[in-house]
C-alpha positions in Angstrom: -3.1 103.0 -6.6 -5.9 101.3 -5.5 -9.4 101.2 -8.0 -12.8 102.9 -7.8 -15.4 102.0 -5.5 -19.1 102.2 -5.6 -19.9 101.4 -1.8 -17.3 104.2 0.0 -18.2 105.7 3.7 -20.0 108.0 1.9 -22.2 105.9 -0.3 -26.1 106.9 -0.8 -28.5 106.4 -3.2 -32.2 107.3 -3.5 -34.3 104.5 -4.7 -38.2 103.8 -5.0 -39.2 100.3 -3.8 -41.8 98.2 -5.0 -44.8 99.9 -3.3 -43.9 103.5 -4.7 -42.0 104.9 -1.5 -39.2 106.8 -1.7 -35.7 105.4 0.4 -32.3 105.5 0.0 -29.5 103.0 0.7 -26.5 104.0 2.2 -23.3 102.5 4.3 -24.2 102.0 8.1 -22.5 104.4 10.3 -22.2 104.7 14.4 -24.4 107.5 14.9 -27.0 104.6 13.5 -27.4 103.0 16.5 -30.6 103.9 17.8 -31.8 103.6 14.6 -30.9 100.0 14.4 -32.3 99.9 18.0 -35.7 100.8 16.9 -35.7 98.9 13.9 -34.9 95.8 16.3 -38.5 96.7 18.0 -40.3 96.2 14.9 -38.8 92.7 13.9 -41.9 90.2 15.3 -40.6 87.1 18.2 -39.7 84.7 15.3 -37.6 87.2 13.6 -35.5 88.1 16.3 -35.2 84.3 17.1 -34.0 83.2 13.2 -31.4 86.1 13.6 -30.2 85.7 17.1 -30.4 81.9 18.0 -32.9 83.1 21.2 -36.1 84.9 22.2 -34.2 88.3 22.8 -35.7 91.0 24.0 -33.5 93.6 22.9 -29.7 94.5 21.4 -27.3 95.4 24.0 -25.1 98.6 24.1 -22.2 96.7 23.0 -23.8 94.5 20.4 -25.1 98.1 19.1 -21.8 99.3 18.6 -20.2 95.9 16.7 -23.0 96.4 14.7 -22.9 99.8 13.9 -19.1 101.1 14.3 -17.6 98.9 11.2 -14.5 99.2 9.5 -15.5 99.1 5.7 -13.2 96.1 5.3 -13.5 93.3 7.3 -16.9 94.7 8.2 -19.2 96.2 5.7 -22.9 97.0 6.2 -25.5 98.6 4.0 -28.6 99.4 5.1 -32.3 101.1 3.8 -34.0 104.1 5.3 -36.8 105.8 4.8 -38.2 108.7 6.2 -41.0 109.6 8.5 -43.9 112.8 8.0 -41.4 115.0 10.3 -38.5 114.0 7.9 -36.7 111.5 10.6 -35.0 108.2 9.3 -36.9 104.9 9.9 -34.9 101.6 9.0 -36.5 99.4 7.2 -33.6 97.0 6.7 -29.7 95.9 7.1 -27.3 93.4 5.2 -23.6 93.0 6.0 -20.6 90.7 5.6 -17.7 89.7 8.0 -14.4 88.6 6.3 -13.0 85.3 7.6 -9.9 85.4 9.7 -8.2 82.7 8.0 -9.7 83.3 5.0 -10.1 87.1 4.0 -11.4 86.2 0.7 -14.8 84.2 2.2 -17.3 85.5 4.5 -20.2 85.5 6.1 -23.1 87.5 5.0 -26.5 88.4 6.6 -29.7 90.1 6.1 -32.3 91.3 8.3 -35.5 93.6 6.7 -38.0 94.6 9.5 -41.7 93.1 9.7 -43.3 95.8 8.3 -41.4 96.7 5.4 -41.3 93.5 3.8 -42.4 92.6 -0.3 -41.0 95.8 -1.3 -37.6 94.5 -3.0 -35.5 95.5 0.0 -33.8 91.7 0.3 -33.0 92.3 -3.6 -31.5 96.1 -3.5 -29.4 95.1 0.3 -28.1 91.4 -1.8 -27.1 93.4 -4.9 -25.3 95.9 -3.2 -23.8 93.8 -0.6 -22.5 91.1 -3.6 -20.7 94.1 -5.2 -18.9 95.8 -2.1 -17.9 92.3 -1.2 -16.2 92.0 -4.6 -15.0 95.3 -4.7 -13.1 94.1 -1.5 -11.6 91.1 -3.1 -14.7 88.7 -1.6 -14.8 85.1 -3.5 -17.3 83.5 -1.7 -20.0 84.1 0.5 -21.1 82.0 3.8 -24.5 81.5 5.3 -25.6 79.6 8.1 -29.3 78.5 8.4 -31.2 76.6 11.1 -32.0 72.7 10.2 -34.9 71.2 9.9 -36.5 73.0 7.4 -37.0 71.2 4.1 -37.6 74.4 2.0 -34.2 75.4 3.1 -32.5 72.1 2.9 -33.8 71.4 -0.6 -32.2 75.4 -1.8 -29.6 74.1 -0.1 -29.1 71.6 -2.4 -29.9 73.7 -5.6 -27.6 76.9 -4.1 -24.3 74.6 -3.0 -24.4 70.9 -4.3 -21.9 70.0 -1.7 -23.1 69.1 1.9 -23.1 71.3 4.4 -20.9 71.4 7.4 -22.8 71.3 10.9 -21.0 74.4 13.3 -23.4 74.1 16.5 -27.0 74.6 16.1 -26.1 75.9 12.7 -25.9 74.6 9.0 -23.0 76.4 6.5 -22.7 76.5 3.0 -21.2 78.4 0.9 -22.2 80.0 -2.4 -19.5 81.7 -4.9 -20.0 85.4 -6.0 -18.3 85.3 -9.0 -20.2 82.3 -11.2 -22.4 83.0 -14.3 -25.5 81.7 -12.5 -24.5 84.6 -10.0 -24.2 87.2 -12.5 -27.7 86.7 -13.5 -28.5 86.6 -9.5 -30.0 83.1 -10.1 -28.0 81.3 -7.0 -28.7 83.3 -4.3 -31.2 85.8 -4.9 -34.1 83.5 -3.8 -32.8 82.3 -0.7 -32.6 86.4 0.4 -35.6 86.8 -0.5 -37.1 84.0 1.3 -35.1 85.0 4.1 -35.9 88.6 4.1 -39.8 87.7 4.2 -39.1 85.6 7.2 -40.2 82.5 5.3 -36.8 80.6 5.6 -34.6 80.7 8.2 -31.0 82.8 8.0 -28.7 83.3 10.5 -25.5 85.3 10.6 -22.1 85.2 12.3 -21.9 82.7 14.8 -18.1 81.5 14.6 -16.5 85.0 15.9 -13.2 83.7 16.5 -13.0 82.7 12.3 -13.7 86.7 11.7 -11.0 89.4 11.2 -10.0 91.5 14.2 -12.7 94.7 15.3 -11.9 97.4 13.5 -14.1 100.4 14.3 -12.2 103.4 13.8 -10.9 102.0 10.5 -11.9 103.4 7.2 -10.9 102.3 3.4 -9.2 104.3 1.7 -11.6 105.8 -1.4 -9.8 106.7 -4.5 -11.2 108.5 -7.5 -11.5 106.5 -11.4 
């Protein structure tokens, strides 16, 4: 009998961020995809390009779907909404992790908070949440790949993973454990999200999909009470 989990398909929870609005954070799901289309629109040129390795103009249908049909196991993605004065959705932000194919117990993480929502503690609720679904899931370790050439990054870098790098294309990786003390008191990694999240630091996600575990979408973990 498997144990309890916080982050299930049906997880939400209303929060108030920084500025005094009212959003909740919940599990992304398909019918999200025009949301996450829209939110795409608000992320300014040098977003999109720190995300997507490119000036691109737009998510395609299919990329919309890998993005939005996940599996809650090898795929898992959180994101915040809030809500507009006719009581529609707006995203204001997305984190997820792939599991490694030859390693199910590492993966890649990512986080994305639109333009205009950003300095409201968004990076911190999407990184907390995401570190504990990944462990719920049996996650060790969590990958990142940044963009080189920037010595804010290379110097937390140094402070996040002592040990160098690897060099996978354009990209650097490293890798930061989700289970040390210096984690528990989200000390490692909490500053590099938030950097990220402002747009100050550059932080890519997956770019190795042949490492990651098989598409999934129709998938869904099994949720068993305490």
């Amino acid at each position: 009998m498997g144990s309890y989990r916080r982050f299930h398909p049906g997880f939400r929870e209303r929060v108030m961020l920084e500025d005094g609005t009212w959003a909740e954070v919940r599990m992304v799901r398909r019918e999200d995809a025009q949301l996450l289309r829209e939110g795409f629109s608000r992320l300014s040129p040098r977003a999109r390009y720190q995300r997507f390795l490119s000036a691109k103009p737009r998510l395609t249908d299919e990329e919309l779907r890998y993005l939005t049909e996940v599996d809650g196991e090898s795929h898992v993605a959180l994101g915040v909404v809030t809500w507009d004065d006719l009581g529609r959705e707006v995203g204001l932000g997305v984190a997820r992790f792939f599991r490694l194919a030859d390693m199910p117990e590492v993966a890649e993480a990512a986080i994305t908070v639109v333009d205009d929502a950003q300095g409201k503690g968004i990076g911190r609720l999407l990184m907390d949440g995401l570190v504990q679904a990944a462990r719920e899931r049996g996650v060790e370790r969590f990958e990142f790949r940044v963009l080189p050439g920037n010595q804010p990054m290379n110097r937390l870098i140094q402070a996040l993973a002592p040990s160098e790098p690897r060099h996978e294309g354009e990209a650097l990786c490293f890798s930061v454990p989700l289970h040390t003390s210096a984690f528990e008191g989200s000390e490692l990694i909490r500053p590099l999200l938030s950097l990220a999240a402002q747009g100050a630091l550059t932080l890519v996600g997956p770019t190795c999909r042949a490492r990651l575990l098989p598409y999934t979408p129709l998938a869904r973990p099994e949720v068993h009470a305490p």
